[in-house]
C-alpha positions in Angstrom: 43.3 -12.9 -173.2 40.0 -14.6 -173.0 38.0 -11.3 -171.5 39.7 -8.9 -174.7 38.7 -11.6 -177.3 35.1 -11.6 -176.0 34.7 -7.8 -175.7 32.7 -6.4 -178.2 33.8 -2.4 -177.1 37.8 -3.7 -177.0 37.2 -5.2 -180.5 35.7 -2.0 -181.8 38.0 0.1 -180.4 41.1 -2.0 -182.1 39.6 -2.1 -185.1 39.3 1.5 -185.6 41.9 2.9 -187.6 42.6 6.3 -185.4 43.7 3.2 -182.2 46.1 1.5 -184.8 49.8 2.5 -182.7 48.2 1.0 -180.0 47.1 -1.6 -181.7 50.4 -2.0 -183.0 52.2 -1.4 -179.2 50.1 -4.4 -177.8 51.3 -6.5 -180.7 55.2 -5.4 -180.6 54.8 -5.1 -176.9 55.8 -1.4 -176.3 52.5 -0.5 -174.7 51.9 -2.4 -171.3 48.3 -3.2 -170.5 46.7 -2.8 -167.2 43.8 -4.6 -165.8 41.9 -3.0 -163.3 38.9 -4.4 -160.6 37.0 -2.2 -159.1 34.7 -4.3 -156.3 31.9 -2.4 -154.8 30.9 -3.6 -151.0 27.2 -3.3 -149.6 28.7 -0.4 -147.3 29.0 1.8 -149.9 32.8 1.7 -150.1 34.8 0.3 -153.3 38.2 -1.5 -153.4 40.9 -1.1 -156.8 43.1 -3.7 -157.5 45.7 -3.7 -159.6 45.7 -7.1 -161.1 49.5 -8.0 -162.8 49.3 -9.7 -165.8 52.1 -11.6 -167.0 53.5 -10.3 -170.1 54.7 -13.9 -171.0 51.4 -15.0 -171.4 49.7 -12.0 -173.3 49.6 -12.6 -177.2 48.2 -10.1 -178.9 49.0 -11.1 -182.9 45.2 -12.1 -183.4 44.1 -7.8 -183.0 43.1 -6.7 -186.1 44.6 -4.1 -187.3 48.1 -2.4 -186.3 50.5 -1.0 -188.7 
């Protein structure tokens, strides 16, 4: 929760009016988010992980926005 409420593109994208169902989805919880790392070796190859977050820990009533 830290990471979205630092992100200056996340907070621009939820405050624009055209995002507010998702917006709302986050908040209502009927959009599930997904955080992805993508980690780049010296090799040249690159590793995805698909990190789980918790939905009992994800509060999303301080977005701006929603319906």
């Amino acid at each position: 929760m830290d990471v979205a409420r630092h992100d200056k593109e996340f907070l621009a994208w939820a405050k624009d009016p055209v995002n507010a169902d998702m917006v709302q989805g986050l908040k209502d919880g009927t959009v599930t988010p997904r955080y992805v790392l993508l980690s780049s070796r010296g090799n040249g190859t690159t590793r995805v992980y698909d990190i789980v977050l918790n939905p009992d820990y994800l509060d999303w009533s301080w977005l701006p926005g929603g319906k």
